[in-house]
Backbone as a chain_set.jsonl record, in Angstrom:
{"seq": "XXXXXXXXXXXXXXXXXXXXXXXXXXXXXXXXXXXXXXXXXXXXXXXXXXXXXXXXXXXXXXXXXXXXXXXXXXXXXXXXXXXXXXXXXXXXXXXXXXXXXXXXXXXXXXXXXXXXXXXXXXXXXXXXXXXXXXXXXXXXXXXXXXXX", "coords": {"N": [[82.816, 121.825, 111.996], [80.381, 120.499, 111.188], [80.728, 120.831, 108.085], [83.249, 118.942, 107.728], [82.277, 116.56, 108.638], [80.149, 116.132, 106.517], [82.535, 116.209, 104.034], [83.649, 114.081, 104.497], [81.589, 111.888, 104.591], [81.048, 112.256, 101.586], [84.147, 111.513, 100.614], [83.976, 108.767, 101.65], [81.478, 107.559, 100.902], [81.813, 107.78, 97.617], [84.252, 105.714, 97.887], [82.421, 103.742, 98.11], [81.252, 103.66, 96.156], [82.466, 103.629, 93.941], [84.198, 101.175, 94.626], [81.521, 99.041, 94.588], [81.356, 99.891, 91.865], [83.087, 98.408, 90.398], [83.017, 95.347, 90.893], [80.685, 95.471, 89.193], [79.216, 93.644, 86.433], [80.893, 94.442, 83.983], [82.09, 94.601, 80.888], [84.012, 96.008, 78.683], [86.104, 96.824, 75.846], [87.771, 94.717, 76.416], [91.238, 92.586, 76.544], [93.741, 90.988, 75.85], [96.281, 89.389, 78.093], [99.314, 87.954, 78.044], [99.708, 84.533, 78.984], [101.081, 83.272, 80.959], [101.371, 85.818, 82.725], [99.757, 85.466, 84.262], [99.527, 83.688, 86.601], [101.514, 85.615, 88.015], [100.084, 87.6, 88.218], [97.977, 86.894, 89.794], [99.155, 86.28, 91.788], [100.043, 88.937, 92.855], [97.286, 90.009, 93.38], [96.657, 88.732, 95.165], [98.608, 89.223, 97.716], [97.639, 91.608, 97.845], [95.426, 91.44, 99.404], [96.137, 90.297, 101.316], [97.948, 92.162, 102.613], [95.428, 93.872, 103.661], [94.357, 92.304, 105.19], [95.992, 92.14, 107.274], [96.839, 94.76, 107.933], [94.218, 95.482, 108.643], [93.834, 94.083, 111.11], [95.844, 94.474, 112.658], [94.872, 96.936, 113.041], [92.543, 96.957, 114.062], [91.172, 97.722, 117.207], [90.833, 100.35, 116.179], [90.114, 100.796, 113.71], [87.982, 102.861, 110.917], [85.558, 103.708, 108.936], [86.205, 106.323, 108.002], [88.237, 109.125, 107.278], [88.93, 110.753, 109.722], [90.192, 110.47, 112.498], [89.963, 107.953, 115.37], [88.605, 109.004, 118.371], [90.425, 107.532, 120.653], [92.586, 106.883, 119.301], [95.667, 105.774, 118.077], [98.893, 106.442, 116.812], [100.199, 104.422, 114.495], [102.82, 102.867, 113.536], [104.317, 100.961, 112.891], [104.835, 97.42, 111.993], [103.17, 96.827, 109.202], [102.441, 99.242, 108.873], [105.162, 100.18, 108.768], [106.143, 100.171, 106.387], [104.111, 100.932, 104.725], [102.066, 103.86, 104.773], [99.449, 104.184, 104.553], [98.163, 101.403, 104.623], [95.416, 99.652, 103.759], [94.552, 101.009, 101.704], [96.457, 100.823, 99.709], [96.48, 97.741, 99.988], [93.85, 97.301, 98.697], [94.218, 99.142, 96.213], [96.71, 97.589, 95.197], [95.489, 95.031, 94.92], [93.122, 95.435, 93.008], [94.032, 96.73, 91.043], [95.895, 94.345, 89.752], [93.915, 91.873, 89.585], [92.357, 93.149, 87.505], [93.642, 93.605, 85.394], [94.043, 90.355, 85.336], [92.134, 89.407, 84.209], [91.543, 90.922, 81.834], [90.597, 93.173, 81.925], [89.21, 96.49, 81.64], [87.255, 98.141, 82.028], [87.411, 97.717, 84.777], [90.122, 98.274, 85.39], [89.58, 100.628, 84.832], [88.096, 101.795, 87.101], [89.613, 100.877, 89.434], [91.73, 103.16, 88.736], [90.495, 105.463, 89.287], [89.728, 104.869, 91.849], [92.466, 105.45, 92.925], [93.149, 108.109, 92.559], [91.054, 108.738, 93.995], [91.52, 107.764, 96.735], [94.104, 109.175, 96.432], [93.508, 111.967, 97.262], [91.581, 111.355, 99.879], [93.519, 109.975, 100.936], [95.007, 112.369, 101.747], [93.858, 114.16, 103.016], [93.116, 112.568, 105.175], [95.646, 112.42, 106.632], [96.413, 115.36, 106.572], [94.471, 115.874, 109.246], [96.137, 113.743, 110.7], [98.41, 115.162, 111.375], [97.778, 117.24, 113.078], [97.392, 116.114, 114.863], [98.824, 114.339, 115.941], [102.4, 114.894, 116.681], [104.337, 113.594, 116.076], [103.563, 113.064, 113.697], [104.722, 114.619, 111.182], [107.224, 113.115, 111.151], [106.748, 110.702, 110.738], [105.619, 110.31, 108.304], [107.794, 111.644, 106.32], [109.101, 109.413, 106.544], [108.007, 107.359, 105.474], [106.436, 105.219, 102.524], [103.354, 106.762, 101.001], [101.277, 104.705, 99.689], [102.649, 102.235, 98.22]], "CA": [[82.821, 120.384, 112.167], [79.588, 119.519, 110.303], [81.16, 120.829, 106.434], [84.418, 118.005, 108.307], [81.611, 115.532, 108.021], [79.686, 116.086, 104.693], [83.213, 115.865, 103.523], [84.053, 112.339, 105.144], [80.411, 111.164, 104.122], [81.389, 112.088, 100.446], [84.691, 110.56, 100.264], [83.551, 107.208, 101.918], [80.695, 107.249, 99.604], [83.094, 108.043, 96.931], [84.319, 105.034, 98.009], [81.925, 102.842, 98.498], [80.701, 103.659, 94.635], [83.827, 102.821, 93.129], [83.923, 99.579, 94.68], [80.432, 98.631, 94.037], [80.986, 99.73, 90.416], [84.342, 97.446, 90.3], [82.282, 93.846, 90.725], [79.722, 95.032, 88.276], [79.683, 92.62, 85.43], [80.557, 95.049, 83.077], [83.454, 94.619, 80.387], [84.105, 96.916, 77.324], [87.649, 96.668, 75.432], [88.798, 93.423, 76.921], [92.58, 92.485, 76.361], [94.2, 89.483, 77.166], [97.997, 89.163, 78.777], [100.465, 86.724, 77.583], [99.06, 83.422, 79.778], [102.105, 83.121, 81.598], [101.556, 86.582, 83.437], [98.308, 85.116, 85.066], [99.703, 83.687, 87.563], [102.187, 86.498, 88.907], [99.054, 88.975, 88.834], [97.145, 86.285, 90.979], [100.063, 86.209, 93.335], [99.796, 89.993, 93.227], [95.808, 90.15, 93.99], [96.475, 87.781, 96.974], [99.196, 90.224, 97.652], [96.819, 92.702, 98.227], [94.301, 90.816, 100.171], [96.934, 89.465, 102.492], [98.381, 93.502, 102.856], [94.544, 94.263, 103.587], [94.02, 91.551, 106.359], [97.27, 92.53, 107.979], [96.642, 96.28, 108.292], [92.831, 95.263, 109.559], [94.301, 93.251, 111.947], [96.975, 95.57, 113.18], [94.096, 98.432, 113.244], [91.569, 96.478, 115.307], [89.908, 98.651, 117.587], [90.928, 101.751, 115.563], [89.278, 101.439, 112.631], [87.283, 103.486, 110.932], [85.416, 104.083, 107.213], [86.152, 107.547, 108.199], [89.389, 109.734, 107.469], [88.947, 111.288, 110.998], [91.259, 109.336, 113.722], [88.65, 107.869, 116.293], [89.357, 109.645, 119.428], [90.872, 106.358, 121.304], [93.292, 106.221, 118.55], [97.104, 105.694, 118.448], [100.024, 106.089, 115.565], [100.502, 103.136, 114.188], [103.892, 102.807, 112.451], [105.172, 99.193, 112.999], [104.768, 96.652, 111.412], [102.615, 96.773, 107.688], [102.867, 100.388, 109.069], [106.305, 100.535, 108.136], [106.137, 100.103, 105.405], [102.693, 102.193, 103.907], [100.981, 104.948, 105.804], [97.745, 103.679, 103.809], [98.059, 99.936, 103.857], [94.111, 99.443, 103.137], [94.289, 101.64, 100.691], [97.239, 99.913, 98.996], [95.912, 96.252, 99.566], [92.804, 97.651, 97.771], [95.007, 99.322, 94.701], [97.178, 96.015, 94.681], [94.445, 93.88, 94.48], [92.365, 95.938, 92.068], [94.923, 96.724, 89.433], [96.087, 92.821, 89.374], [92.991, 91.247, 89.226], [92.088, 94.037, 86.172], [94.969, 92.917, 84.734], [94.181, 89.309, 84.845], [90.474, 89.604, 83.744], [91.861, 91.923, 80.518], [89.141, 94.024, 81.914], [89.226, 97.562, 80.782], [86.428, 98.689, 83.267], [87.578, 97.779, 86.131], [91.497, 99.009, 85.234], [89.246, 102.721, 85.064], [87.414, 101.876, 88.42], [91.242, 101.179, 89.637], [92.212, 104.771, 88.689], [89.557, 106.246, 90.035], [89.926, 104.92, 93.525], [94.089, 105.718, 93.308], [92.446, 109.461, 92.804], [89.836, 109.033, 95.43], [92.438, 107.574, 97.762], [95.301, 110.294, 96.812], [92.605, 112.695, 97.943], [90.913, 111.044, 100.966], [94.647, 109.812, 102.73], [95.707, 113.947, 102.017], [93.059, 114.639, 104.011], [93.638, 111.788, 106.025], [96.992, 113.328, 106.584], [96.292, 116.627, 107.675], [93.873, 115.499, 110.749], [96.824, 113.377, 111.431], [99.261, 115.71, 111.467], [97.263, 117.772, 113.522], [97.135, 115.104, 116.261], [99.859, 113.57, 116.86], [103.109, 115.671, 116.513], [105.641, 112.545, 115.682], [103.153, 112.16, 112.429], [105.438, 114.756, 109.858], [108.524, 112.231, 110.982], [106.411, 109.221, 109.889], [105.488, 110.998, 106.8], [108.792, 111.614, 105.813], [110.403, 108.381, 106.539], [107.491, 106.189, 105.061], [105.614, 105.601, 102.012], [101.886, 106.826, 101.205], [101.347, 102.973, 99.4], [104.329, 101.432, 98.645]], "C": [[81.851, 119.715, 111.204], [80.192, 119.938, 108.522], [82.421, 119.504, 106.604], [83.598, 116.879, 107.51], [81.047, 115.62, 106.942], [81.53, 115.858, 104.168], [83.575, 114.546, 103.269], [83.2, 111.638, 104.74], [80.996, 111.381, 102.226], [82.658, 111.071, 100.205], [84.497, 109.279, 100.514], [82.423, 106.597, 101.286], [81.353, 106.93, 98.118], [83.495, 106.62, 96.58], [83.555, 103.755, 97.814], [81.299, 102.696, 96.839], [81.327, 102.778, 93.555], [84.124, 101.472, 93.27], [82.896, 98.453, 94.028], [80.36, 98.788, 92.721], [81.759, 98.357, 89.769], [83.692, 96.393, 90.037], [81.192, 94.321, 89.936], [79.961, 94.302, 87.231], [79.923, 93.568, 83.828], [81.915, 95.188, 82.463], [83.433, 95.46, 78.775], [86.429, 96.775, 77.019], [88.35, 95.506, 76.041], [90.34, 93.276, 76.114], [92.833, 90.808, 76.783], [95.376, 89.499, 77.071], [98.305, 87.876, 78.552], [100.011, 85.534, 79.283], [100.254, 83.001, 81.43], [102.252, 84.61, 82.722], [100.467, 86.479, 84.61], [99.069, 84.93, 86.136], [100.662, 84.507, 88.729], [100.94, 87.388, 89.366], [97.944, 88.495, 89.704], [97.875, 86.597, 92.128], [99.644, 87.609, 93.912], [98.36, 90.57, 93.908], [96.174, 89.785, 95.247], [97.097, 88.713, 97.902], [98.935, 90.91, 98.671], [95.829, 92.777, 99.216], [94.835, 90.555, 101.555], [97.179, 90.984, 103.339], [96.614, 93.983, 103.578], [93.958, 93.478, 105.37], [95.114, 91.959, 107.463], [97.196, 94.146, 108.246], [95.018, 95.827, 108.962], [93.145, 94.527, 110.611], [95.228, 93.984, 113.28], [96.17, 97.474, 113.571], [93.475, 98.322, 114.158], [90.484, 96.94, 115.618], [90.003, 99.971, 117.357], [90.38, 102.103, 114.476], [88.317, 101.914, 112.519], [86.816, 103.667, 109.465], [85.72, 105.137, 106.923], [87.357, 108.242, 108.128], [89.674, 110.142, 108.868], [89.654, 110.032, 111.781], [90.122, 109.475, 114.784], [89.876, 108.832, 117.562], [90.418, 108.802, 120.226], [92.194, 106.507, 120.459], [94.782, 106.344, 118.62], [97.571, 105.66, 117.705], [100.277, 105.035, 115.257], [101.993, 103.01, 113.118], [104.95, 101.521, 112.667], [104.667, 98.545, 112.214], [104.276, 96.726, 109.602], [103.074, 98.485, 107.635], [103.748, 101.494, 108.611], [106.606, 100.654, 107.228], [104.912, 100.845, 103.845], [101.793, 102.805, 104.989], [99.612, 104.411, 105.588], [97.918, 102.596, 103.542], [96.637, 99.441, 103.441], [93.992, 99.586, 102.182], [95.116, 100.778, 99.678], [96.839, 98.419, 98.792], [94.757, 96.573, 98.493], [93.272, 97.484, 96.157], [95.527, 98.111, 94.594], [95.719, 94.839, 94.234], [93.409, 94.157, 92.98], [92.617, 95.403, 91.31], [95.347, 95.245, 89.248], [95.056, 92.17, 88.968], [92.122, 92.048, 87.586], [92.115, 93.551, 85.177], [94.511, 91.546, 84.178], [93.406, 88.902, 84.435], [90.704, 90.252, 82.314], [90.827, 92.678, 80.861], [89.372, 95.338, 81.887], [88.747, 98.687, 81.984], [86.884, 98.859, 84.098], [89.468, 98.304, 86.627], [90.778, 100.577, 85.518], [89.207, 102.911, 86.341], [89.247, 101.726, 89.53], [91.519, 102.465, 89.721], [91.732, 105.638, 89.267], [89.492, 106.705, 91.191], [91.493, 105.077, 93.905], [94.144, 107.215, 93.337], [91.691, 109.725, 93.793], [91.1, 109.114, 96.708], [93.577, 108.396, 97.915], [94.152, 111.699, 97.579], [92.451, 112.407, 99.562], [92.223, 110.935, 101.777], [95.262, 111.519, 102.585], [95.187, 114.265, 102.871], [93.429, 114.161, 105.318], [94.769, 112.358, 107.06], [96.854, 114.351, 107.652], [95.741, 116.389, 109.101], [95.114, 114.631, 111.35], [97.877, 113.941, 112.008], [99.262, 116.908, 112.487], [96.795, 117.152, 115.133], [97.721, 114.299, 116.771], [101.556, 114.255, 116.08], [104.23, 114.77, 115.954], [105.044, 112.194, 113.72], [104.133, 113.02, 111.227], [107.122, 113.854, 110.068], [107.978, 111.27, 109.985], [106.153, 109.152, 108.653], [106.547, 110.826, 106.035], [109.519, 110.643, 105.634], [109.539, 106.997, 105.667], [106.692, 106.241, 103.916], [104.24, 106.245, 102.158], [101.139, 105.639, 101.112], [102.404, 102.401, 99.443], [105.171, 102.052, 97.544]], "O": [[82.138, 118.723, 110.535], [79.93, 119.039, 107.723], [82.618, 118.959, 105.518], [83.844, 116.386, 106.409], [81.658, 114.949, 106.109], [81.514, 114.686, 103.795], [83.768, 113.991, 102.187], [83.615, 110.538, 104.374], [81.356, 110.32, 101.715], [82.438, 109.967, 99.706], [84.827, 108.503, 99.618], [82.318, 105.382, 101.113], [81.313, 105.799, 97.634], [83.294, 106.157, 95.458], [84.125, 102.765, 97.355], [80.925, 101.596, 96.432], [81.026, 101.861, 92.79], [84.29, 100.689, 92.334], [83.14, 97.47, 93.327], [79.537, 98.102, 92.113], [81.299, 97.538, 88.973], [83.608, 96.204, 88.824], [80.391, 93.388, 89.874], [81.165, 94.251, 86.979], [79.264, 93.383, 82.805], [82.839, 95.705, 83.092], [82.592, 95.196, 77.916], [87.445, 96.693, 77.709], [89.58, 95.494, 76.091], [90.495, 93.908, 75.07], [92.391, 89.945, 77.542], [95.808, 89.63, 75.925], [97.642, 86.879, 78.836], [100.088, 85.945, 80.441], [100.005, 82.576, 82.558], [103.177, 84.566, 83.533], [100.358, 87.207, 85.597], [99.385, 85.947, 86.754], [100.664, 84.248, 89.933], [100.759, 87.81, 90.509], [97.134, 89.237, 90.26], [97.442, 87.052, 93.186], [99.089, 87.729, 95.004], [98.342, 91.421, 94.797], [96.012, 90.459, 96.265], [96.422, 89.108, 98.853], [99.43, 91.014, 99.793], [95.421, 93.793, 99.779], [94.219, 90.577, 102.62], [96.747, 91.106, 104.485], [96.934, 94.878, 104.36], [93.387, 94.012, 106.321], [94.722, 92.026, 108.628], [97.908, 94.437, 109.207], [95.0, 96.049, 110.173], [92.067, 94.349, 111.179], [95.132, 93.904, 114.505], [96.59, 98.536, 114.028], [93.493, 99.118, 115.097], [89.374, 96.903, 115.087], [89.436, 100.789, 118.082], [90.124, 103.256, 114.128], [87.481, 101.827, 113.419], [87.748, 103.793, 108.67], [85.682, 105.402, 105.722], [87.905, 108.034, 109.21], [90.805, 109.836, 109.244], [89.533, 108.834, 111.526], [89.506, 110.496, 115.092], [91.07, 109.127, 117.63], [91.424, 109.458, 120.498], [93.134, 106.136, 121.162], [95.131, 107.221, 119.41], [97.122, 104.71, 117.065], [100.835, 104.497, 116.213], [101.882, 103.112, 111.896], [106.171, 101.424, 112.548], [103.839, 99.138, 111.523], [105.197, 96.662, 108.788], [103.778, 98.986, 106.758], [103.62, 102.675, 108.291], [107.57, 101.399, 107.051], [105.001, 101.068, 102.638], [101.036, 102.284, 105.808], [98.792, 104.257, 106.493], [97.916, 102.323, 102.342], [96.755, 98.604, 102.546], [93.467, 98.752, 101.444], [94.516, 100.071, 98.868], [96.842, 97.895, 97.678], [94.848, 96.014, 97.4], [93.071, 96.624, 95.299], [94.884, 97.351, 93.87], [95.363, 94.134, 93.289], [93.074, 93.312, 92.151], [92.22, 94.368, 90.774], [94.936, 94.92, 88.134], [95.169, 91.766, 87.811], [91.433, 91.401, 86.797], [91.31, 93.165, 84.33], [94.49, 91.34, 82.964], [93.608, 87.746, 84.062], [89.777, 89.974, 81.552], [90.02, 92.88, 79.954], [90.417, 95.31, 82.537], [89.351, 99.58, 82.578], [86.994, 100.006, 84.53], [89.91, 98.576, 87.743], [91.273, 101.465, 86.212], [89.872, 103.769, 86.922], [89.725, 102.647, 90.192], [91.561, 102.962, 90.846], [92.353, 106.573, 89.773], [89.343, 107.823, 91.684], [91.828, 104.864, 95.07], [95.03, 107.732, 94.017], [91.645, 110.793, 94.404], [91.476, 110.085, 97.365], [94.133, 108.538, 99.004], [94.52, 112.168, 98.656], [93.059, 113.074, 100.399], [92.352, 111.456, 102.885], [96.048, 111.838, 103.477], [95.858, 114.757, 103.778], [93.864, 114.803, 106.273], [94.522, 112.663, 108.226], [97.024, 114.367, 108.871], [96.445, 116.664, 110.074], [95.209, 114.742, 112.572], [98.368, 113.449, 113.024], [100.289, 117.515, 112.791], [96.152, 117.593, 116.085], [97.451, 113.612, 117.756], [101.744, 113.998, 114.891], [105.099, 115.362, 115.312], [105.609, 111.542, 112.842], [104.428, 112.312, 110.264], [108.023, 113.975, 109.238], [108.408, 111.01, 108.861], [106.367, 108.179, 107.93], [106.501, 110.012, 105.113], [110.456, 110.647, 104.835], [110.092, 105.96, 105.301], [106.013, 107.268, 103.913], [103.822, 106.352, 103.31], [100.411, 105.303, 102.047], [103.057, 102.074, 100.434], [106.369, 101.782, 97.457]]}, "num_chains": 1, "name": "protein.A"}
């Protein structure tokens, strides 16, 4: 159980790095996108934000920073559900990569990649403990994305 946790403490660190590097003010190779794509990759940030409030919302009193399923916890496959096993994770990536995008920022396109690696990692894991705890989870697997 305790190598479970040092694991869970790394990836949510992991996490929490990648983010915190994301808003640093730090731009190398800038770009800039045809002016006219700004505002789809805003829509798309919001997107992401909206996908992000709507899975936190729909999680409640289940969430957790933690891959581990709190003990209380229940399958969730309705609603945002239905549509991404990992909607956090996905509002996150959506929001990232758009706002990257509409910044021409270089950096924060890496810090993007990074956490679509962290996060294919952390929901595998994710995964297994779920799969391991609720017996309907390799249906939901099969029938639903990981993001979108």
């Amino acid at each position: 159980m305790k190598s479970r946790k040092n694991e869970e403490y790394i990836l949510f660190g992991g996490q929490m790095l990648l983010m915190l590097g994301y808003i640093l003010p730090v731009s190398f190779l800038k770009f800039q996108l045809p002016y006219l794509l700004k505002p789809i990759l805003g829509f798309f940030a919001c997107c992401g934000i909206l996908f992000n409030l709507i899975a936190l919302w729909q999680l409640r009193d289940f969430i957790s920073p933690f891959p581990s399923p709190r003990t209380n916890t229940q399958l969730l496959t309705k609603g945002i559900f239905k549509y991404s096993r990992h909607p956090i994770y996905t509002g996150i990536l959506l929001s990232y990569f758009s706002y990257a995008l509409f910044e021409g920022n270089t950096f924060k396109l890496v810090i993007t990649f990074l956490l679509l690696l962290l996060f294919l990692v952390k929901s595998s894991y994710e995964e297994r403990l779920l799969s391991a705890r609720f017996s309907s989870y390799h249906h939901y697997k099969n029938n639903t994305r990981r993001f979108l």
